[in-house]
BASE-628752 format. One record per atom (N, C-alpha, C, O): residue number from 1; residue in three letters; chain; atom name; x negated, y, z. Coordinates in Angstrom, 1 decimal. Layout:
<nodes>
(NUM,ALA,A,CA,(X,Y,Z))
...
</nodes>
This chain:
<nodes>
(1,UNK,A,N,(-87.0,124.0,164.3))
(1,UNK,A,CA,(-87.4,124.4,163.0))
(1,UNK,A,C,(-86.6,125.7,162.6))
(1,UNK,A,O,(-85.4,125.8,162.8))
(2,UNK,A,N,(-87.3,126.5,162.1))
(2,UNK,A,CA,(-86.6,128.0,161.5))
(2,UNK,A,C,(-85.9,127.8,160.0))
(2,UNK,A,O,(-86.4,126.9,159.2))
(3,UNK,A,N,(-84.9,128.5,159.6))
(3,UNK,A,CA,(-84.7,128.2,158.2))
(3,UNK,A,C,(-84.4,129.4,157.9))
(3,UNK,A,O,(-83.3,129.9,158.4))
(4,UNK,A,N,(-85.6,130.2,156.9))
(4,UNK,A,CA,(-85.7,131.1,156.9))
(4,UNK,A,C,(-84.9,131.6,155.2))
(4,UNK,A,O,(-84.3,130.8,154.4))
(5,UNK,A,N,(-85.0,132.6,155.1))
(5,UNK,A,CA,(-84.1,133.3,153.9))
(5,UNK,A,C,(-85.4,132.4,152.2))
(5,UNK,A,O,(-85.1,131.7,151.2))
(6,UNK,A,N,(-86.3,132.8,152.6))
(6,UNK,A,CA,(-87.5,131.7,151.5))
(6,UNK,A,C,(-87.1,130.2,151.8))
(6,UNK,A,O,(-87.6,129.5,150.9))
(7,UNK,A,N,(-86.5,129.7,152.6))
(7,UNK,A,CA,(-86.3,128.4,152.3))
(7,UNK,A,C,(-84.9,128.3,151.8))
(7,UNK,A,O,(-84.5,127.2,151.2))
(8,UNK,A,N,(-84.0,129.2,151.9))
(8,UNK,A,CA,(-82.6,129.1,151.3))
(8,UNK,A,C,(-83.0,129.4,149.9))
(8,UNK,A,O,(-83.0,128.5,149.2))
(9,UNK,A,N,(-83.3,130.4,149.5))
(9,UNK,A,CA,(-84.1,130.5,148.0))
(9,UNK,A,C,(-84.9,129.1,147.6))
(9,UNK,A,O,(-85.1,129.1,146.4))
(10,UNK,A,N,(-85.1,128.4,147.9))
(10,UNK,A,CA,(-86.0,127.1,147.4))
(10,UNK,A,C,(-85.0,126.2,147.4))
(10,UNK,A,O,(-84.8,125.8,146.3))
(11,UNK,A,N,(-84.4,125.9,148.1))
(11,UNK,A,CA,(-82.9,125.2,148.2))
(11,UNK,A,C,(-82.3,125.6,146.9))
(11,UNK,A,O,(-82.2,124.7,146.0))
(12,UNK,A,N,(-81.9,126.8,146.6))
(12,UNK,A,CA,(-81.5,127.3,145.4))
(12,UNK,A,C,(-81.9,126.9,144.4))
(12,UNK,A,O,(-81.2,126.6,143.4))
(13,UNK,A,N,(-83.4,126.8,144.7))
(13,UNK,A,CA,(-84.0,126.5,143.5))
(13,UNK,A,C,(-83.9,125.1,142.9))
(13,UNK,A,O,(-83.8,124.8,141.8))
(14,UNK,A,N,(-83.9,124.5,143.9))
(14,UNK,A,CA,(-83.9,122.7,143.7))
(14,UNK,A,C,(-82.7,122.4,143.3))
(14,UNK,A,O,(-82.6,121.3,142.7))
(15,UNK,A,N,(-81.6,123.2,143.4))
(15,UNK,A,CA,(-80.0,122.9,143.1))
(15,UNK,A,C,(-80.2,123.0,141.5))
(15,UNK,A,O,(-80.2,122.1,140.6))
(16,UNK,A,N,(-80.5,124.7,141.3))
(16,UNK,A,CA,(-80.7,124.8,139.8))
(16,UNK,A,C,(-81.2,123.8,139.1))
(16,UNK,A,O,(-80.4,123.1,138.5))
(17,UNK,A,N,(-82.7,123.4,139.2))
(17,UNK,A,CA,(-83.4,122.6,138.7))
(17,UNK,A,C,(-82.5,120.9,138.5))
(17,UNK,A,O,(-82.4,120.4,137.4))
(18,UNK,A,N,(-81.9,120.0,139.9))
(18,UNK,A,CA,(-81.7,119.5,139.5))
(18,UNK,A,C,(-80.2,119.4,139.2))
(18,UNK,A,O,(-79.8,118.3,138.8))
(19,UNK,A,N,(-79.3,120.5,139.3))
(19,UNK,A,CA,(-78.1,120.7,138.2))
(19,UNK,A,C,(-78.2,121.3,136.8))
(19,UNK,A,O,(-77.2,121.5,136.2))
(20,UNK,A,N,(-79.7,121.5,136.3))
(20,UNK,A,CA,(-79.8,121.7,134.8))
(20,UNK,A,C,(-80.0,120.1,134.3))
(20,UNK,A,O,(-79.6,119.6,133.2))
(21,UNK,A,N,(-80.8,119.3,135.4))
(21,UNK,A,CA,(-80.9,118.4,135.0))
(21,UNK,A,C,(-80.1,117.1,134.6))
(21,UNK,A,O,(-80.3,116.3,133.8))
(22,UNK,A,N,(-79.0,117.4,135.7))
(22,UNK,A,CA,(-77.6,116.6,135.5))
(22,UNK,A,C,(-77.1,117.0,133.9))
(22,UNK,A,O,(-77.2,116.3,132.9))
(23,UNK,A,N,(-76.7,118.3,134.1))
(23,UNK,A,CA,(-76.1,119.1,132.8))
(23,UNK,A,C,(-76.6,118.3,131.6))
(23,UNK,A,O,(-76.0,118.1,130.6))
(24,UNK,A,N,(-77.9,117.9,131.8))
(24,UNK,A,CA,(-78.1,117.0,130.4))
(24,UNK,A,C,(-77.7,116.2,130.5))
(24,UNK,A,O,(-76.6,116.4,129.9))
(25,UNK,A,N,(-77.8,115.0,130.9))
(25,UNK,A,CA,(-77.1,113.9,132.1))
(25,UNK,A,C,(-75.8,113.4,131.1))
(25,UNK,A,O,(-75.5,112.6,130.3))
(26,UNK,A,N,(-75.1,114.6,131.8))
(26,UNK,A,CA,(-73.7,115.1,131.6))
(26,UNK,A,C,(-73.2,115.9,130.0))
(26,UNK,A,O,(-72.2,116.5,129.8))
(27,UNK,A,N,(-74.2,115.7,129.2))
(27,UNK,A,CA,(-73.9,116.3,128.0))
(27,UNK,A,C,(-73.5,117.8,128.4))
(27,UNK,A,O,(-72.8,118.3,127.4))
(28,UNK,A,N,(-73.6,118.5,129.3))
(28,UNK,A,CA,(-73.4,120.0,129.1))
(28,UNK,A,C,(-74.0,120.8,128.9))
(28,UNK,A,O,(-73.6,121.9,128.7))
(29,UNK,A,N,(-75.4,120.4,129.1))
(29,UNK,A,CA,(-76.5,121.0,128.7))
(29,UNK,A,C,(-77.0,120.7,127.2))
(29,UNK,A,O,(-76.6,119.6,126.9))
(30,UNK,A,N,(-77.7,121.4,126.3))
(30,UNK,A,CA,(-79.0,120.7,125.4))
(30,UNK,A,C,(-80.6,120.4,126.0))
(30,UNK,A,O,(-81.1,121.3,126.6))
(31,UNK,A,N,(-81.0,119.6,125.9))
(31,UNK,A,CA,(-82.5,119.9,126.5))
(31,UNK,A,C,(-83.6,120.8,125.9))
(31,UNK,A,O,(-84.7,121.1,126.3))
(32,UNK,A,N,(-83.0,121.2,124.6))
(32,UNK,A,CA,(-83.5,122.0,124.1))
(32,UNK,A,C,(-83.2,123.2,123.7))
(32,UNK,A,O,(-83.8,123.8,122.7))
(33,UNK,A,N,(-82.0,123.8,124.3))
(33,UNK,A,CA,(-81.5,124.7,124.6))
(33,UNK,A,C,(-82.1,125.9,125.5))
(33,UNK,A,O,(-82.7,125.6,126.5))
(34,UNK,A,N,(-82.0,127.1,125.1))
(34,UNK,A,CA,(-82.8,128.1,125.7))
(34,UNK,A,C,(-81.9,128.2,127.4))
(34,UNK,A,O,(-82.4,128.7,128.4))
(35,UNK,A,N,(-81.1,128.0,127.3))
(35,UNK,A,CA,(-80.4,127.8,128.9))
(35,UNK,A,C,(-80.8,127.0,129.6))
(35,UNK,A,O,(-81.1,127.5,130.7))
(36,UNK,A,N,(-81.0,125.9,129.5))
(36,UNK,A,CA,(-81.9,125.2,130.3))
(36,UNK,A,C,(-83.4,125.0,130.5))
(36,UNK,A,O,(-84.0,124.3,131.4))
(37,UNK,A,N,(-84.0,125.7,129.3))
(37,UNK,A,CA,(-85.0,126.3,129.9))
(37,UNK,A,C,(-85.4,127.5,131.1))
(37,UNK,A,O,(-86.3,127.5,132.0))
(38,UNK,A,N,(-84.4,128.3,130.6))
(38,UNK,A,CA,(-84.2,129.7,132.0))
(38,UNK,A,C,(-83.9,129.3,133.1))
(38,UNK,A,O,(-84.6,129.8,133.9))
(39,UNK,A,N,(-82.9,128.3,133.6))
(39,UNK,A,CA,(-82.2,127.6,134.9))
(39,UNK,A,C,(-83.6,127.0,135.3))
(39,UNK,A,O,(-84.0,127.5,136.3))
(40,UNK,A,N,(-84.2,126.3,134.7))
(40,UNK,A,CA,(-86.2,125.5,134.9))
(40,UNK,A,C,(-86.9,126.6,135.7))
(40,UNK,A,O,(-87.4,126.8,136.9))
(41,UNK,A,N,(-86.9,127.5,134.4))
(41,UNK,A,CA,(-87.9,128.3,135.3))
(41,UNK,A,C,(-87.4,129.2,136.5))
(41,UNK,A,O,(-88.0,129.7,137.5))
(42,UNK,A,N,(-86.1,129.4,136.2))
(42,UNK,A,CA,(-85.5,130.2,137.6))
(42,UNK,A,C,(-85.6,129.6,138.8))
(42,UNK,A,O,(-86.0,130.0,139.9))
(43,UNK,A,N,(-85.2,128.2,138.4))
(43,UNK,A,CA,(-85.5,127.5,139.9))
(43,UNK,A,C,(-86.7,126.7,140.6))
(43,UNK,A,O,(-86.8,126.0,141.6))
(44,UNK,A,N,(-87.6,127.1,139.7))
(44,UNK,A,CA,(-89.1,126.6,139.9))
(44,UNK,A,C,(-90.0,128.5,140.7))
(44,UNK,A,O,(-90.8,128.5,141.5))
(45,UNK,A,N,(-89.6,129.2,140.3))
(45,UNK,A,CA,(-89.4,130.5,140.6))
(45,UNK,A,C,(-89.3,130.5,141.7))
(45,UNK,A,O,(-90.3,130.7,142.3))
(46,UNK,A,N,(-88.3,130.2,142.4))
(46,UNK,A,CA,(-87.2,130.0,143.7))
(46,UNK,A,C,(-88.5,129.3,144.3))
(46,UNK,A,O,(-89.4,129.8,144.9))
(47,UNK,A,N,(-88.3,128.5,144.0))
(47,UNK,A,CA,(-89.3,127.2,144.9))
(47,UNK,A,C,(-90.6,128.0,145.3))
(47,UNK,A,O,(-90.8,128.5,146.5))
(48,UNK,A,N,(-91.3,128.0,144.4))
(48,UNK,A,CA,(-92.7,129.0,144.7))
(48,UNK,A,C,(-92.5,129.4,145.2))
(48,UNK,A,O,(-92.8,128.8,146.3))
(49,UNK,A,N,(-91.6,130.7,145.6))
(49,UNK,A,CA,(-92.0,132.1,146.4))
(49,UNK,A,C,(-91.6,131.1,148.1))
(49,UNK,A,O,(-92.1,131.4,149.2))
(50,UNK,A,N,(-90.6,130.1,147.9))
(50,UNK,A,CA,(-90.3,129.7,149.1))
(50,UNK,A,C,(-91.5,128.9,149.9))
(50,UNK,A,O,(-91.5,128.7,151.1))
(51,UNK,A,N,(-92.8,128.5,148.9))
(51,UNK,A,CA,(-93.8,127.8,148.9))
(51,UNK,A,C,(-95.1,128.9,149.8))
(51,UNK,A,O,(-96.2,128.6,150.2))
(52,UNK,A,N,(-94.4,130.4,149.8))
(52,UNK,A,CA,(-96.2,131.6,149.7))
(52,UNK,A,C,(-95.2,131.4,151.3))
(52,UNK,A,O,(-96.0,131.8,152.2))
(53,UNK,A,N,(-94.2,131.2,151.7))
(53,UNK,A,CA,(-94.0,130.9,153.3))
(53,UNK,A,C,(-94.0,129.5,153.8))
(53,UNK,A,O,(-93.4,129.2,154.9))
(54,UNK,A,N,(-94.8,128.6,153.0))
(54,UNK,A,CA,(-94.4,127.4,153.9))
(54,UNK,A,C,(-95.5,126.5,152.3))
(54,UNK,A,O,(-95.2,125.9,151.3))
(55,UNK,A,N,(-96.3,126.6,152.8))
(55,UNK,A,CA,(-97.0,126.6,151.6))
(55,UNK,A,C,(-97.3,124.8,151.2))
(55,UNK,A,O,(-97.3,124.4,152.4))
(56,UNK,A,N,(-97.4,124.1,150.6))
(56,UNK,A,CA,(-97.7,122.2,149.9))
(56,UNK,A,C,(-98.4,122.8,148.7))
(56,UNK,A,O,(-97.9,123.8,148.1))
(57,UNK,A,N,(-99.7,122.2,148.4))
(57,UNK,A,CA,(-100.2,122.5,147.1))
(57,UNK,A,C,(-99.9,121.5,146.4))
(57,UNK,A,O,(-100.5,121.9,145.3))
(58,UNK,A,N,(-99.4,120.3,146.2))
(58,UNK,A,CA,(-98.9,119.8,145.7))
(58,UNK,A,C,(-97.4,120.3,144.6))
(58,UNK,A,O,(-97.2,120.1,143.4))
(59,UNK,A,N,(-96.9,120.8,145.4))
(59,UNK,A,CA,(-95.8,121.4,145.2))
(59,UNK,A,C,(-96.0,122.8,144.8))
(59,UNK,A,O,(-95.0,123.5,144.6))
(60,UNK,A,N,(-96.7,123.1,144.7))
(60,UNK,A,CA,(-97.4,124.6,144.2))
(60,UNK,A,C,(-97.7,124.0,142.6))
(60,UNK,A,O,(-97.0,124.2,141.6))
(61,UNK,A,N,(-99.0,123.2,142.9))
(61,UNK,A,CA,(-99.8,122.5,141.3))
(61,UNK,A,C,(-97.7,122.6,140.3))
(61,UNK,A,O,(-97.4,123.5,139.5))
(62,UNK,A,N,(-97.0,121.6,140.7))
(62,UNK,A,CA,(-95.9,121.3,139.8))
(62,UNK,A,C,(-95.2,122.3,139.4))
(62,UNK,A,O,(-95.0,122.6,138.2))
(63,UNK,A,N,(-94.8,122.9,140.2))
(63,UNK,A,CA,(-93.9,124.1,140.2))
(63,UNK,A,C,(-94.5,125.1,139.3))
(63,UNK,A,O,(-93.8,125.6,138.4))
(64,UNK,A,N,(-96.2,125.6,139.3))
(64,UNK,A,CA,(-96.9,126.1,138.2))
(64,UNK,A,C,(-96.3,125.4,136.9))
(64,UNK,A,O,(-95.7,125.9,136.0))
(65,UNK,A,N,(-96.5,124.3,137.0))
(65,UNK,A,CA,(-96.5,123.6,135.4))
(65,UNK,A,C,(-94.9,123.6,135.0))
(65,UNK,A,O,(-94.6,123.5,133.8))
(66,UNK,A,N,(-94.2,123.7,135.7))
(66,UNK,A,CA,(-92.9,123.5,135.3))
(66,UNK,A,C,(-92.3,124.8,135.1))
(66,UNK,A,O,(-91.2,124.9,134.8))
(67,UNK,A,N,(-93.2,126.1,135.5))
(67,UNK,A,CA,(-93.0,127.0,135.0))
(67,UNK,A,C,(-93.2,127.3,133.9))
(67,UNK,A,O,(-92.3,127.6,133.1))
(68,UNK,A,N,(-94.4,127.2,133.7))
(68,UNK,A,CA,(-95.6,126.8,131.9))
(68,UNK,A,C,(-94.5,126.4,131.7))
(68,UNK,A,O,(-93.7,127.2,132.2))
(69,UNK,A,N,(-93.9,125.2,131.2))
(69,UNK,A,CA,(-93.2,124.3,130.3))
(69,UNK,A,C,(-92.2,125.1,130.1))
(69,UNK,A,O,(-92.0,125.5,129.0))
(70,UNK,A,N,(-91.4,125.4,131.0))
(70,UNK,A,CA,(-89.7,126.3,130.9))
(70,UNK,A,C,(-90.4,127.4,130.1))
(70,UNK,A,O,(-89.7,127.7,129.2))
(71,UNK,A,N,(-91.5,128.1,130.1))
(71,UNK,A,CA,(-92.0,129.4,129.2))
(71,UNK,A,C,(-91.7,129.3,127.6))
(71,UNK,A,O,(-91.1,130.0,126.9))
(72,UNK,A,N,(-92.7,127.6,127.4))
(72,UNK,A,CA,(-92.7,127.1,126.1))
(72,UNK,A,C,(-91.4,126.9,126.0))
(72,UNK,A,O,(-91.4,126.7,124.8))
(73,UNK,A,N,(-89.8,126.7,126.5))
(73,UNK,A,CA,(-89.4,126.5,125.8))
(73,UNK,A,C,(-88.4,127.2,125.8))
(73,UNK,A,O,(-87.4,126.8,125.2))
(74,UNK,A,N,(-88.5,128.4,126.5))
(74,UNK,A,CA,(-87.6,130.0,126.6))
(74,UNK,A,C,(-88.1,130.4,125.3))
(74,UNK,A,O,(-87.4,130.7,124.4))
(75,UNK,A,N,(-89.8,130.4,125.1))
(75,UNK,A,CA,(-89.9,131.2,123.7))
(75,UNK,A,C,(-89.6,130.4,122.4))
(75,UNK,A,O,(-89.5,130.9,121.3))
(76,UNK,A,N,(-89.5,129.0,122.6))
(76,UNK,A,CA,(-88.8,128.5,121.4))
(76,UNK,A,C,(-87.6,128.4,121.5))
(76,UNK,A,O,(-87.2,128.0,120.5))
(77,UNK,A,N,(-86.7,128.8,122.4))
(77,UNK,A,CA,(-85.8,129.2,122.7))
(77,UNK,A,C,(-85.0,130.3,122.0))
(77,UNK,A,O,(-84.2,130.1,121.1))
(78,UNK,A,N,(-85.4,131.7,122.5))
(78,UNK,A,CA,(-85.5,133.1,121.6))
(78,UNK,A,C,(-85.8,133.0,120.1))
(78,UNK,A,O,(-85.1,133.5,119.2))
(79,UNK,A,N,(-87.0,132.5,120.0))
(79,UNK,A,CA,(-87.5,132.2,118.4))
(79,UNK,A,C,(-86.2,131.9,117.8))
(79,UNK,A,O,(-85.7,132.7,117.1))
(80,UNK,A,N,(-85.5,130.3,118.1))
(80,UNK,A,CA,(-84.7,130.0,117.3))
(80,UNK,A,C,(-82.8,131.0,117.3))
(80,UNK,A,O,(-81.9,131.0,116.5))
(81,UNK,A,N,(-83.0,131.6,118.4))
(81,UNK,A,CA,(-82.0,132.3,118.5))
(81,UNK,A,C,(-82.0,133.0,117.2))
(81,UNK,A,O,(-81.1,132.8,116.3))
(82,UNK,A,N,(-83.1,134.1,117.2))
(82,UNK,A,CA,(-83.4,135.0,116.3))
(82,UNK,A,C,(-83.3,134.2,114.9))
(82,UNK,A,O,(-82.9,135.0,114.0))
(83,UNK,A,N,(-83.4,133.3,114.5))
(83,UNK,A,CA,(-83.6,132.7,112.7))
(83,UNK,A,C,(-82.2,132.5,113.2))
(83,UNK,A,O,(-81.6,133.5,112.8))
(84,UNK,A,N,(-81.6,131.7,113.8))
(84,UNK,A,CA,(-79.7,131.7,113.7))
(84,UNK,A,C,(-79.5,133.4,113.8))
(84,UNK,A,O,(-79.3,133.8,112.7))
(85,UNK,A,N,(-79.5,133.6,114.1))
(85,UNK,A,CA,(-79.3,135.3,113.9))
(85,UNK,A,C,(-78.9,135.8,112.6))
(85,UNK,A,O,(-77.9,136.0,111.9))
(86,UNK,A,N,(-80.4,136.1,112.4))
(86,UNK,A,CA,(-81.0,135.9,110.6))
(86,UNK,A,C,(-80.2,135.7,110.1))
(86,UNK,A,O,(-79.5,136.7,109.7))
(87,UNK,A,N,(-79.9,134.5,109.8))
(87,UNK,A,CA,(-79.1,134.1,109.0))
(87,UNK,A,C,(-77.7,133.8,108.9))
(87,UNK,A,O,(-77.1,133.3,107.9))
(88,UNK,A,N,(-77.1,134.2,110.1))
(88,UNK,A,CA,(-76.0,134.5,110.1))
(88,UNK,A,C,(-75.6,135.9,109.5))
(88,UNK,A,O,(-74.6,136.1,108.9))
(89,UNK,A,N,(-76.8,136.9,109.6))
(89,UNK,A,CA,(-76.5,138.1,109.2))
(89,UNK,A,C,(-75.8,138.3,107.7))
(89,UNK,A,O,(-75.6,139.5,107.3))
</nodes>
């Protein structure tokens, strides 16, 4: 078996994903924190591309959606940044 530079990036990815996931776990994260939305989609990111060399559509279908979802909540993410912003100003 080869273990190519795309499967060290997916590896990557699955760490991120499930050490954002601990991080909640663990109270160090928010779940609704724009940080753990970015860590989601970074390492769902990771995964895919490691997927266009070693391809599961299975695992293609999720990693799509779990990108969607980390999107929705990077931009509610930013949104609420910006009103604490606001109003700190």
């Amino acid at each position: 078996m080869e273990y190519g530079w795309y499967d060290l990036l997916g590896n990557i990815g699955v760490i991120a994903i499930i050490g954002s996931y601990l991080g909640i776990q663990l109270d160090w994260l928010d779940a609704r924190g724009l940080l753990y939305s970015v860590i989601n989609a970074i390492g769902a990111v990771f995964i895919l591309v490691s997927l266009l060399y070693s391809f599961n559509l299975s695992s293609f279908i999720i990693e799509v959606f779990w990108i969607a979802i980390s999107l929705i909540g990077i931009v509610r993410g930013i949104a609420q940044w910006r009103i604490n912003r606001a109003e700190s100003a």
